[in-house]
PQR file with spaces between the fields and no chain letter, atoms N, CA, C, O and H, PARSE charges and radii, in Angstrom:
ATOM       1  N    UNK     1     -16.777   49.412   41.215 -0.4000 1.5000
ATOM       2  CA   UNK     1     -15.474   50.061   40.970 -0.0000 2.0000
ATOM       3  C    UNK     1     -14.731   50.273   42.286  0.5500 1.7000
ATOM       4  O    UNK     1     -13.858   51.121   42.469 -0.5500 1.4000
ATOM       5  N    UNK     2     -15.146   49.473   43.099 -0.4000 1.5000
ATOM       6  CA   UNK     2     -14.547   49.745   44.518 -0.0000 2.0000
ATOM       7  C    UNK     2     -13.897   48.358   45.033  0.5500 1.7000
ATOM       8  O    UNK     2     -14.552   47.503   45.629 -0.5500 1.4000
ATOM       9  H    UNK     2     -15.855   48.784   42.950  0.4000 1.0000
ATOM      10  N    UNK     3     -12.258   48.224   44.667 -0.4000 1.5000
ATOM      11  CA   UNK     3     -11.882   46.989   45.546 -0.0000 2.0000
ATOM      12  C    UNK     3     -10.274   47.309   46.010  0.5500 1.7000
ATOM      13  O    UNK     3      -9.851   48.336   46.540 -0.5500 1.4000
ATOM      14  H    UNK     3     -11.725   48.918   44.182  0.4000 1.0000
ATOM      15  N    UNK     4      -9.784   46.509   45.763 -0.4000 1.5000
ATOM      16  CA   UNK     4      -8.313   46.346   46.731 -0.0000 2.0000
ATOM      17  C    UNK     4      -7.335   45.770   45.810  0.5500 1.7000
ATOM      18  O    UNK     4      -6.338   46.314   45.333 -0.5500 1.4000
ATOM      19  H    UNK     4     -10.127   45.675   45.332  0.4000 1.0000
ATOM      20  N    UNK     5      -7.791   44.543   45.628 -0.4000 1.5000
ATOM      21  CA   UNK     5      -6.242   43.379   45.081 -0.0000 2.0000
ATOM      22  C    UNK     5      -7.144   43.368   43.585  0.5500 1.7000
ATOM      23  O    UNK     5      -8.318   43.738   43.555 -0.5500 1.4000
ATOM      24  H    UNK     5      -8.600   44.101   46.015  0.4000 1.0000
ATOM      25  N    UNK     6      -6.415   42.894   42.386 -0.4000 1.5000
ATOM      26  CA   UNK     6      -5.910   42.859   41.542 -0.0000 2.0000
ATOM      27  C    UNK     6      -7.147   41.754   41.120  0.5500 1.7000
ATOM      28  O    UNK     6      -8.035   41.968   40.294 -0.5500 1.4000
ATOM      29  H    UNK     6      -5.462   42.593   42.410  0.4000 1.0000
ATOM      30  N    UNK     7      -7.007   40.885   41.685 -0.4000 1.5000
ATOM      31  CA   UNK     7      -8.022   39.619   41.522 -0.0000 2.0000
ATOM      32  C    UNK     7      -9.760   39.546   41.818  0.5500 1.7000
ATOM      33  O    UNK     7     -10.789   39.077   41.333 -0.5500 1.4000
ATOM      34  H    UNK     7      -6.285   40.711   42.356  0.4000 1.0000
ATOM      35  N    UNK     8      -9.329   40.265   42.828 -0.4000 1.5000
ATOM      36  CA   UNK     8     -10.741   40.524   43.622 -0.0000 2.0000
ATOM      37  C    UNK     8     -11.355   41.537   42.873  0.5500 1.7000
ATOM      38  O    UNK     8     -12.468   41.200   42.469 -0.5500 1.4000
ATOM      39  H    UNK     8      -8.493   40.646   43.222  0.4000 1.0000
ATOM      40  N    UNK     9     -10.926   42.902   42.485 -0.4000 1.5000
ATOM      41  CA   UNK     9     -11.518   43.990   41.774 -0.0000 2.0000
ATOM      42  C    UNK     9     -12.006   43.533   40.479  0.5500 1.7000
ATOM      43  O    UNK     9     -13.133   43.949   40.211 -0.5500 1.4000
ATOM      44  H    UNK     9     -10.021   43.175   42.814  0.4000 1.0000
ATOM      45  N    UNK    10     -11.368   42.668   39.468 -0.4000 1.5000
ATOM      46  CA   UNK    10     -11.420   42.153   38.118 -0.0000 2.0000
ATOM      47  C    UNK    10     -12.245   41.257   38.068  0.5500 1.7000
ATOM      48  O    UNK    10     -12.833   41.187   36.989 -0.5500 1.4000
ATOM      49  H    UNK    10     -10.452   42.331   39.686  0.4000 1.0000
ATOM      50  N    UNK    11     -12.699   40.086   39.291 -0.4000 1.5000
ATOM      51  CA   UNK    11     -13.677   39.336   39.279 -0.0000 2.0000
ATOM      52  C    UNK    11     -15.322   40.052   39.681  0.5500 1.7000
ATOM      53  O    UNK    11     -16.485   39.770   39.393 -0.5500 1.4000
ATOM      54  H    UNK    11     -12.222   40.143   40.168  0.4000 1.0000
ATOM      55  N    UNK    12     -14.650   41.080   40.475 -0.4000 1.5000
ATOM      56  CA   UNK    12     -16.412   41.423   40.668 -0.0000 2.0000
ATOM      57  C    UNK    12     -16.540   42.909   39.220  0.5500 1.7000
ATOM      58  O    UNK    12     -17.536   43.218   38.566 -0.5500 1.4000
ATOM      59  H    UNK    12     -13.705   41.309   40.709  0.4000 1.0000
ATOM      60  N    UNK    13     -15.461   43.371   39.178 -0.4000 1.5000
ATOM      61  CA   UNK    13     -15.940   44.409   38.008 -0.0000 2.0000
ATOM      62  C    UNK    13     -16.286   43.214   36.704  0.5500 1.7000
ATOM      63  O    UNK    13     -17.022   43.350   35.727 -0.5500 1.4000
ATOM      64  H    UNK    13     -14.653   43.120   39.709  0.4000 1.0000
ATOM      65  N    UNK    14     -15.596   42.241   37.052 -0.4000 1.5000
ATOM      66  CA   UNK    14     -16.239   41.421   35.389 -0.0000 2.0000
ATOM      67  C    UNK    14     -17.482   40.748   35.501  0.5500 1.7000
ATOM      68  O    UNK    14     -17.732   39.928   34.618 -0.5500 1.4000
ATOM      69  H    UNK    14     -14.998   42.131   37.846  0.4000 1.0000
ATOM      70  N    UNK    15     -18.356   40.934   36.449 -0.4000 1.5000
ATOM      71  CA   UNK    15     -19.362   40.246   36.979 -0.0000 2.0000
ATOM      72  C    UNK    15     -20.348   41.805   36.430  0.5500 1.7000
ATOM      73  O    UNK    15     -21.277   41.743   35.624 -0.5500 1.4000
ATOM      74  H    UNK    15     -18.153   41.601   37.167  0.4000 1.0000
ATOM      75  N    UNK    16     -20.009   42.706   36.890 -0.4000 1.5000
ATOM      76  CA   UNK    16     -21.190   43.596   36.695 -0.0000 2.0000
ATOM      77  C    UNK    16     -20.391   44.562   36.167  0.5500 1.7000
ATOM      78  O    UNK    16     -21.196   45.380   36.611 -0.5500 1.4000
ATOM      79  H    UNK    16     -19.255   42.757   37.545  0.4000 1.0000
ATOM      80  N    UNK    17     -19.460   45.340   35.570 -0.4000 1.5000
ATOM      81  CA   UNK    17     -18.982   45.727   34.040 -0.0000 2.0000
ATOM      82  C    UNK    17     -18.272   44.965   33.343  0.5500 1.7000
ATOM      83  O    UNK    17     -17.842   43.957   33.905 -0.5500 1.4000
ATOM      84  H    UNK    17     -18.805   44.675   35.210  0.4000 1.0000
ATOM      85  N    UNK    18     -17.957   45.176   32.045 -0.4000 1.5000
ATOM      86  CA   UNK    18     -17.129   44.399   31.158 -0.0000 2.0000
ATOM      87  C    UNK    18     -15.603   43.873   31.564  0.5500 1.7000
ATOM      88  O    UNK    18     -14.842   44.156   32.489 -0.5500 1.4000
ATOM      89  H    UNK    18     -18.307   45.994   31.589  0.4000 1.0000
ATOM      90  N    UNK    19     -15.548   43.251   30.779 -0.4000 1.5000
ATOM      91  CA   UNK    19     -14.215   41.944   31.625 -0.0000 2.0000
ATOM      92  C    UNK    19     -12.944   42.499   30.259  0.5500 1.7000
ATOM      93  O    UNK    19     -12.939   42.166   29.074 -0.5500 1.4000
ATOM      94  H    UNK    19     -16.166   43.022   30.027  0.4000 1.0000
ATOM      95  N    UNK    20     -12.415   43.006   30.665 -0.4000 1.5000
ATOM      96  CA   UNK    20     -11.069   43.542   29.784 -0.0000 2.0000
ATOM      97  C    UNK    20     -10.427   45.103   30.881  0.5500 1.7000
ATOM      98  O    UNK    20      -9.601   45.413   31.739 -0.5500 1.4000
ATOM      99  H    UNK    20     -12.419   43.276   31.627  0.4000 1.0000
ATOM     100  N    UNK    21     -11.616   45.677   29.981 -0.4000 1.5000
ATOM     101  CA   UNK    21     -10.835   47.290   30.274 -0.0000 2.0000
ATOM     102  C    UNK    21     -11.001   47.443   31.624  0.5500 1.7000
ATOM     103  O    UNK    21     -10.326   48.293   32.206 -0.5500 1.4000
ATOM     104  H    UNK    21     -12.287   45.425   29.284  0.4000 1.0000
ATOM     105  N    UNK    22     -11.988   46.588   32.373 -0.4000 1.5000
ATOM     106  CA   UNK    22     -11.651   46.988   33.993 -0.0000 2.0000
ATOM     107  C    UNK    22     -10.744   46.244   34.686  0.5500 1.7000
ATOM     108  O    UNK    22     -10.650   46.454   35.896 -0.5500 1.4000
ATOM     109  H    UNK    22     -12.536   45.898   31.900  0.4000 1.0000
ATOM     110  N    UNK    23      -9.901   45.229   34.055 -0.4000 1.5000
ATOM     111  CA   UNK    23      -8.817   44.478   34.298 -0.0000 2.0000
ATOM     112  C    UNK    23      -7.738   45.586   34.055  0.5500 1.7000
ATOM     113  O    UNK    23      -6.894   45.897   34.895 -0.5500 1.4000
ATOM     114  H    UNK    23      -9.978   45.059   33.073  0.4000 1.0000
ATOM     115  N    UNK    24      -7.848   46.091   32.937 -0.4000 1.5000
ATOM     116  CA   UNK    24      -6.143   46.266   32.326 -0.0000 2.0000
ATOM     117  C    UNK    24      -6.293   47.473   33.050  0.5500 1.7000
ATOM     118  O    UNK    24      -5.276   47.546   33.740 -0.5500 1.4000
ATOM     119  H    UNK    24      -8.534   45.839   32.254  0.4000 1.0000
ATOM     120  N    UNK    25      -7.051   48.522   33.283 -0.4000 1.5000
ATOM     121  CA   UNK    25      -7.222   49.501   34.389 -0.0000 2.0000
ATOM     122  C    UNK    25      -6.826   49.717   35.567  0.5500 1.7000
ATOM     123  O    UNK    25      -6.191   50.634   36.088 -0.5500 1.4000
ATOM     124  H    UNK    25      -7.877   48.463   32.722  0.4000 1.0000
ATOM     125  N    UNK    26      -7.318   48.669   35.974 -0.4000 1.5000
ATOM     126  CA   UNK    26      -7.194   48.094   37.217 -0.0000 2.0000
ATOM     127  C    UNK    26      -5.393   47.853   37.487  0.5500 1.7000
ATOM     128  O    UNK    26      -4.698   48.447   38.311 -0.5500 1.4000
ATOM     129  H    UNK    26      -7.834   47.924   35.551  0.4000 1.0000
ATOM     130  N    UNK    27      -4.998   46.880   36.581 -0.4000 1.5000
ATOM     131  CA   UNK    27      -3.878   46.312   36.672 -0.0000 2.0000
ATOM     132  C    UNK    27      -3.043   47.831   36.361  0.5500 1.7000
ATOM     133  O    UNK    27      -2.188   48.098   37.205 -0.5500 1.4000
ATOM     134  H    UNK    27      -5.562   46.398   35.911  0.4000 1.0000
ATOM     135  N    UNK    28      -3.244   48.980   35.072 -0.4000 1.5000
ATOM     136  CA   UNK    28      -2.387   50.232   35.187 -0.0000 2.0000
ATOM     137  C    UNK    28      -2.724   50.696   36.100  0.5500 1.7000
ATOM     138  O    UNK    28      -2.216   51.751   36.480 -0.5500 1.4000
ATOM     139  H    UNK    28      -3.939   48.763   34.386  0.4000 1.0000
């Protein structure tokens, strides 16, 4: 749960939590 850019946070949170809600999170 620790990143910077938009891309980078969503690829490693979708690697080791689920790939949606830590995107759209991320992205609000």
């Amino acid at each position: 749960m620790a990143g910077g850019s938009t891309a980078n946070g969503a690829a490693l949170e979708q690697s080791t939590c689920a790939s949606g809600a830590n995107q759209q999170w991320m992205v609000v």
